[in-house]
C-alpha positions in Angstrom: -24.1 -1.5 -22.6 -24.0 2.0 -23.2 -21.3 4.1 -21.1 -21.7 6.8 -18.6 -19.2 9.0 -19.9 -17.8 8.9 -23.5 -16.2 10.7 -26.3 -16.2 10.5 -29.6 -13.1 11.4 -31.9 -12.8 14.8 -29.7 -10.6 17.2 -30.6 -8.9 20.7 -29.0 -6.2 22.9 -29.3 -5.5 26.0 -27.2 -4.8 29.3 -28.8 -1.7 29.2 -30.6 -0.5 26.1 -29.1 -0.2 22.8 -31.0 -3.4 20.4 -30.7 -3.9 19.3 -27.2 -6.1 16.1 -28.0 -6.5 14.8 -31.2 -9.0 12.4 -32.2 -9.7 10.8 -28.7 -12.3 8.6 -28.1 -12.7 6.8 -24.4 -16.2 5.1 -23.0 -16.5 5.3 -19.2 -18.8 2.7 -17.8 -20.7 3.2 -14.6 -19.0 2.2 -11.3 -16.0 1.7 -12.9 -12.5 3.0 -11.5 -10.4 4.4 -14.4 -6.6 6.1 -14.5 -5.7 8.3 -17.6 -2.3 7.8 -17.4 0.5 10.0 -19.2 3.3 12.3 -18.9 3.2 16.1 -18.7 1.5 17.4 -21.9 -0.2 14.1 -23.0 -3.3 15.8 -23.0 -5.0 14.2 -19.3 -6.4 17.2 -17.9 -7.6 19.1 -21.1 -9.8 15.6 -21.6 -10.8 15.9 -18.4 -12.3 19.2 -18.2 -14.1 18.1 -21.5 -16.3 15.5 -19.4 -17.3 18.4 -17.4 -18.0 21.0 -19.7 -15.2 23.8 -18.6 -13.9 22.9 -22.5 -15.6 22.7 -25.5 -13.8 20.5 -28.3 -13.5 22.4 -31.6 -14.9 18.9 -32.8 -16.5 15.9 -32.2 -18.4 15.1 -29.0 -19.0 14.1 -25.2 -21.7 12.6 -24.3 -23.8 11.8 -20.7 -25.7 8.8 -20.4 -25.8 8.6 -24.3 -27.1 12.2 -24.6 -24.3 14.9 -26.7 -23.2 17.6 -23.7 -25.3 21.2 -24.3 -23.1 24.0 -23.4 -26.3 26.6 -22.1 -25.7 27.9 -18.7 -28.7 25.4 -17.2 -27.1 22.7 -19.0 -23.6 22.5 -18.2 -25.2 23.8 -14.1 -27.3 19.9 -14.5 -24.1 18.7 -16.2 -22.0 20.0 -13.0 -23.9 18.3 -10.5 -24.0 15.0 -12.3 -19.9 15.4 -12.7 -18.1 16.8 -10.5 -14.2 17.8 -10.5 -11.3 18.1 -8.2 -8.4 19.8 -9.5 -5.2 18.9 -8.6 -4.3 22.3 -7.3 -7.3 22.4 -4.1 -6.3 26.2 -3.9 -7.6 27.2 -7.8 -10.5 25.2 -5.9 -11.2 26.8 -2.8 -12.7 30.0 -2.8 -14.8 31.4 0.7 -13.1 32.7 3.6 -14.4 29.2 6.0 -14.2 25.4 5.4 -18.3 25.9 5.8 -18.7 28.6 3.5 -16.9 26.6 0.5 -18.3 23.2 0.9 -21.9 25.4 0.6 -21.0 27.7 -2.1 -22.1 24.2 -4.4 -25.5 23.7 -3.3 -26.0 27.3 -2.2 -25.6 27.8 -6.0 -27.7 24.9 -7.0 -30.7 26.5 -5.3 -31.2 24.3 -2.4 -33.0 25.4 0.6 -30.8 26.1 3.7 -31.9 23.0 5.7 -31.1 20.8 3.0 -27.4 23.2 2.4 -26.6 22.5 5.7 -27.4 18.6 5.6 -25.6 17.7 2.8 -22.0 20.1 4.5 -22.8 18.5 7.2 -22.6 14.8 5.5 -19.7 15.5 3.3 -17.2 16.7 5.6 -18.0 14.0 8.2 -17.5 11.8 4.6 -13.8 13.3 4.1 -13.1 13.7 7.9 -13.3 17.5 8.5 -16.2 17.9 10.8 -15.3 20.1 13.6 -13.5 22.4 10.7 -16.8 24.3 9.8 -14.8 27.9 11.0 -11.3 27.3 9.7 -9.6 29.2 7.7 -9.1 27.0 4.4 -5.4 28.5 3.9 -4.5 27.6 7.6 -5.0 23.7 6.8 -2.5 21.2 5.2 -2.2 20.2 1.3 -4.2 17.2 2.7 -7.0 18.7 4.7 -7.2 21.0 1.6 -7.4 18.3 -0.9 -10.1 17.1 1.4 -12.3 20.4 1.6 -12.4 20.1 -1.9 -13.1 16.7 -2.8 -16.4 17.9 0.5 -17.2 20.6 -1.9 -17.6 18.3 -4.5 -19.7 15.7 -2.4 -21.9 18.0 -1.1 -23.7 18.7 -4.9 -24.3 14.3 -4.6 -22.5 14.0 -8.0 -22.8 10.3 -9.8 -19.4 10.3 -11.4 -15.9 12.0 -10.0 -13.1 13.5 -11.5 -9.7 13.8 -9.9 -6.9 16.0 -12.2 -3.7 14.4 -10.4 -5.0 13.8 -6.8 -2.1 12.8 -5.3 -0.1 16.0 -7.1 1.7 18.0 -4.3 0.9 15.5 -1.1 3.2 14.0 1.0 3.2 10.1 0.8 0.9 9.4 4.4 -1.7 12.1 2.8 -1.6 10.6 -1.0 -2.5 6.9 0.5 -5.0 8.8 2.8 -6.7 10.3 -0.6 -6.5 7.0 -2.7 -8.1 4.9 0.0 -10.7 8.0 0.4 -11.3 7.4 -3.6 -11.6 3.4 -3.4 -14.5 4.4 -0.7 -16.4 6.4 -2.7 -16.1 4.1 -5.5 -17.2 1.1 -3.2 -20.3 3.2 -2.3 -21.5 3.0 -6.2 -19.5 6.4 -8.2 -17.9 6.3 -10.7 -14.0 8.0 -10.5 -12.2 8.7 -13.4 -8.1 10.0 -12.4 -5.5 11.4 -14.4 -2.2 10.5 -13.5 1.6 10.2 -14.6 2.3 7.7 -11.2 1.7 4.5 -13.2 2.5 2.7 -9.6 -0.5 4.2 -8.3 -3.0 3.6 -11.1 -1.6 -0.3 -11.3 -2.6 -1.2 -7.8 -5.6 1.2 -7.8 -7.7 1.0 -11.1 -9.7 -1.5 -13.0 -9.1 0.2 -16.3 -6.6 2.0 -17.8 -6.2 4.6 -20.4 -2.5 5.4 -22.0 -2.2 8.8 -23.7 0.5 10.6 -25.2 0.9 14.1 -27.6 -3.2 14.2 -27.4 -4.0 10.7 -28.4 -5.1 7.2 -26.7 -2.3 4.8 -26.9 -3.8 1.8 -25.2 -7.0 0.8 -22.9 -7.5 -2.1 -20.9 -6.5 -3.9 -17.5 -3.3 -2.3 -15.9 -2.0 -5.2 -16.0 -1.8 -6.0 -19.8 -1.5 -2.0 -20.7 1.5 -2.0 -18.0 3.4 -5.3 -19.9 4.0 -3.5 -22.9 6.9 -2.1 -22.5 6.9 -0.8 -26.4 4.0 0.9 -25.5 4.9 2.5 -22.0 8.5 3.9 -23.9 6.3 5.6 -26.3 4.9 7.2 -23.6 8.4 8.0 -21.6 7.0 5.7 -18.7 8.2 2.9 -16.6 6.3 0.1 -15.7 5.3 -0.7 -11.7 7.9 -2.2 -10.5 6.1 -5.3 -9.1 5.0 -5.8 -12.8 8.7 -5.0 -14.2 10.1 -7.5 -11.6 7.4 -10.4 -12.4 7.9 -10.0 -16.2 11.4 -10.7 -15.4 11.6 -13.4 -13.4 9.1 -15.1 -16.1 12.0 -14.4 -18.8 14.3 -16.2 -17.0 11.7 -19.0 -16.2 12.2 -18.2 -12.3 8.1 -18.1 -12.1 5.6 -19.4 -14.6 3.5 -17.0 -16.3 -0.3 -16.1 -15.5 -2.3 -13.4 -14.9 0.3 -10.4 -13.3 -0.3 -9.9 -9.7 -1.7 -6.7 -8.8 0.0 -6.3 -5.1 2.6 -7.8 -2.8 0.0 -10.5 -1.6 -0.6 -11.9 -4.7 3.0 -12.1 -5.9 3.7 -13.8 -2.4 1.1 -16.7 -3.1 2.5 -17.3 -6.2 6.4 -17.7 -4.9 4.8 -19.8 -2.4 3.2 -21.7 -5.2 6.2 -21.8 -7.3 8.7 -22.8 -4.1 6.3 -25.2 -2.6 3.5 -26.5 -5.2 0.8 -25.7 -2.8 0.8 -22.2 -0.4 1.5 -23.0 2.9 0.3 -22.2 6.0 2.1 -21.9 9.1 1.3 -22.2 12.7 -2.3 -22.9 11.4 -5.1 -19.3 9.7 -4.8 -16.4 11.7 -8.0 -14.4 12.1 -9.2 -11.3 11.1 -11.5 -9.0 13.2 -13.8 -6.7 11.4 -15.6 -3.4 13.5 -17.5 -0.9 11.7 -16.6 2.4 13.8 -20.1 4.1 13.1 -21.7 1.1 14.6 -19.1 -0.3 17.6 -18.7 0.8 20.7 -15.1 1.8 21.5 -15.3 0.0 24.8 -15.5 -3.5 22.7 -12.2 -2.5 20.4 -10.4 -1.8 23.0 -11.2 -5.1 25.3 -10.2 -6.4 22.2 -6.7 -5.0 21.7 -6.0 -5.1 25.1 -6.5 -8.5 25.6 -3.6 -9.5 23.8 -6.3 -11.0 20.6 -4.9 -9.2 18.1 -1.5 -8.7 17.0 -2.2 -6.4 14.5 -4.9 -3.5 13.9 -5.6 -1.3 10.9 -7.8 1.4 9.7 -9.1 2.0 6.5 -11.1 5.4 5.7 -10.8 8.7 7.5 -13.9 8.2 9.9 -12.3 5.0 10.9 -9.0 6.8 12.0 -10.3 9.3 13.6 -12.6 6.3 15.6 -8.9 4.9 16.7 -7.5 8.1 17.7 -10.5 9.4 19.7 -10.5 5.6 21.5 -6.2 6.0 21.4 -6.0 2.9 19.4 -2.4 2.6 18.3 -2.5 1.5 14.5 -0.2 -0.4 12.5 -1.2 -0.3 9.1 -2.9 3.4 7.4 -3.2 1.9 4.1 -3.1 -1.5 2.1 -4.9 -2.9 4.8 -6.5 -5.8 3.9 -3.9 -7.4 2.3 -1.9 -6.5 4.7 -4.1 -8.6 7.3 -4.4 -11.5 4.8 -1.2 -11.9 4.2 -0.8 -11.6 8.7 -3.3 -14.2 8.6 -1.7 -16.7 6.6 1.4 -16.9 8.6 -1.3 -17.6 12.1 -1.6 -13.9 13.1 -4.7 -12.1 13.9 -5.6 -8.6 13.0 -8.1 -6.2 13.3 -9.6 -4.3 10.6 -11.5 -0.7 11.4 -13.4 1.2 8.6 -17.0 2.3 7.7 -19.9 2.3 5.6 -19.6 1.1 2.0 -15.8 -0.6 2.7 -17.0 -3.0 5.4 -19.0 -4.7 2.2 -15.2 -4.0 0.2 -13.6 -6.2 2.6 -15.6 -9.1 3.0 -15.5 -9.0 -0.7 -11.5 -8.5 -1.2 -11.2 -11.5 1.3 -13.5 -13.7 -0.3 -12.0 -13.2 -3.8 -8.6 -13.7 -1.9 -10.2 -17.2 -0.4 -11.4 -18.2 -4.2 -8.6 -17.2 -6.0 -6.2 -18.9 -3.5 -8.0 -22.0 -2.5 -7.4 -20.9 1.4 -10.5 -20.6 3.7 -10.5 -16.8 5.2 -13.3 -15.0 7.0 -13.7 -11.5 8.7 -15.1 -12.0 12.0 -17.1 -8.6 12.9 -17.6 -7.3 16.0 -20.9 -6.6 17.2 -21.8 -3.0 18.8 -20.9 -3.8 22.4 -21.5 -8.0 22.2 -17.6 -8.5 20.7 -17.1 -11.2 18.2 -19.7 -12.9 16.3 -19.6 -15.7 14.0 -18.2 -15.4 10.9 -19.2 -15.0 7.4 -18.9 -18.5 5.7 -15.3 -18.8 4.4 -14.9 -20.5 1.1 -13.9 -24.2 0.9 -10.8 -25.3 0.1 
């Protein structure tokens, strides 16, 4: 199948520097969730402003859909909207005096007519969280709401593919997981994202493909989770491995745990103990459940009955729409990020949760708990709530 995004045997150096890529050839499929990952100087961010034309590699090529990059003003403008980027610094980003006035200056510039300007600001900053920030000041908002303007400029010129230079760079650890999780819903909604990174903790848990670089060149692609277990590999690139991966590679040394597939979070590796301890996973004090409300869709009357009546033990939010539902309806909230593992792992030990989030995620979770139900051989279901009916009956679990 061809990919989205490639290059071929791309090369660049800046003047009088040494060469900043050499040779590098990637293939970026469509819908896919990929981490350049590297230390400072491996090259990550000059590769990345070759897939959207704001370099130009001395040689080889990049190519769109199968078609070389042109580097004409009307080209790389059609090339911009198709690919857009976020740098990791949202101030080299941010330009106009209002939150408004930047999220437009995209589509202003792409010749849309004001009507259509002011639809899609209007839908990418409820998309990130910022409506009701039209008149601010950019340089009066946080290194998260910032980040956020930014990755709204962005949205608003309806790219197909998005690229993040370090998006966590600079963010305190409550805003990074806020960004991420904004990043796994746009991905769930159909784009393709494509970070760079040096946190190899953060691509392991968050990508389905990885690319190792170091001094300009490609190292190593595939899963995290085989790219992460070579530990010749990752010194090459001065990096450590995750340290879930580092501590399940060891306890397989020393024949502690049998070897498999690495798991990917806490959830997995606690099945797998489970297995190890018990030969089966138990539960205890019987399957919790897990409440599922789409806040675009439920009245926060029903959430709230819900909480209140002692149903849940836990709740969660996952998206920025969705936290903003549960502070507007003063819905205390245990868990801002890893949510639904979080709630699975509740569930199994006979708790119930409730899960809040939006549009393209509500499909994410029923997916993430199914797989989960599958993989583990223990029957889980999201229950969702129904605008202002409460709980209906559940998607069908899988078997045991």
């Amino acid at each position: 199948m061809t990919p989205l995004l490639e290059t071929d045997n791309v090369t660049y150096a800046y003047p009088n520097g040494p060469a900043a890529l050499a040779g590098v050839s990637i293939r970026i499929p469509a819908g896919s969730k990929t981490a350049l990952v590297g230390p400072n100087g491996a090259g990550k961010s000059t590769l990345l402003l070759m897939l959207n034309g704001m370099l130009r590699p001395a040689s080889g090529e990049v190519r769109l859909n199968g078609r070389p990059l042109a580097y004409d003003n009307r080209s790389l403008r059609d090339l911009r909207r198709q690919v857009g980027f976020v740098f990791q610094n949202p101030d080299v980003q941010i330009i106009a005096p209002t939150v408004e006035a930047d999220v437009a200056f995209g589509p202003v510039n792409l010749g849309l007519p004001p009507d259509a300007v002011r639809r899609v600001v209007r839908d990418a900053l409820g998309y990130v969280g910022l409506r009701g920030y039209e008149k601010r000041p950019p340089h009066h908002l946080s290194g998260g709401e910032k980040k956020r303007v930014a990755i709204a400029g962005i949205l608003a010129m309806e790219p197909a593919v998005l690229v993040f230079d370090e998006p966590t760079n600079t963010l305190d650890p409550a805003s990074s997981e806020e960004v991420m999780e904004l990043l796994d819903e746009l991905a769930s909604g159909g784009r393709t994202v494509l970070i760079s990174t040096h946190d190899v903790e953060l691509a392991y848990r968050w990508a389905d493909s990885v690319i190792l670089m170091e001094h300009g060149r490609v190292l190593a692609r595939g899963p995290p989770e085989e790219v992460f277990s070579d530990h010749a590999l990752l010194a090459a690139a001065r990096l450590k491995p995750p340290a879930l991966l580092d501590l399940y590679n060891e306890l397989g040394l020393r024949g502690i745990i049998d070897r498999g597939v690495p798991p990917k979070s806490v959830l997995e590796f606690t099945d797998r103990i489970e297995r190890m301890l018990h030969g089966h996973a138990p539960v205890r004090n019987g399957t919790g459940r897990i409440y599922l409300c789409n806040a675009d869709r439920t009245c926060g009357d029903e959430v709230r009955a819900l909480v209140e009546s002692g149903a849940v033990d836990h709740v969660g939010a996952m998206g920025t729409r969705a936290k903003e539902f549960a502070n507007r309806e003063r819905i205390l909230l245990d868990y801002t990020y890893g949510v639904i593992d979080k709630c699975i792992l509740k569930a199994l030990i006979g708790e119930n949760s409730l899960i809040i989030t939006t549009g393209g995620m509500i499909e994410h979770v029923h997916h993430r708990i199914g797989e989960y139900s599958a993989e583990s051989g223990r029957a889980l279901a999201a229950t969702a709530l129904h605008e202002s009916r409460g709980p209906v009956r559940d998607r069908e679990p899988v078997p045991e």
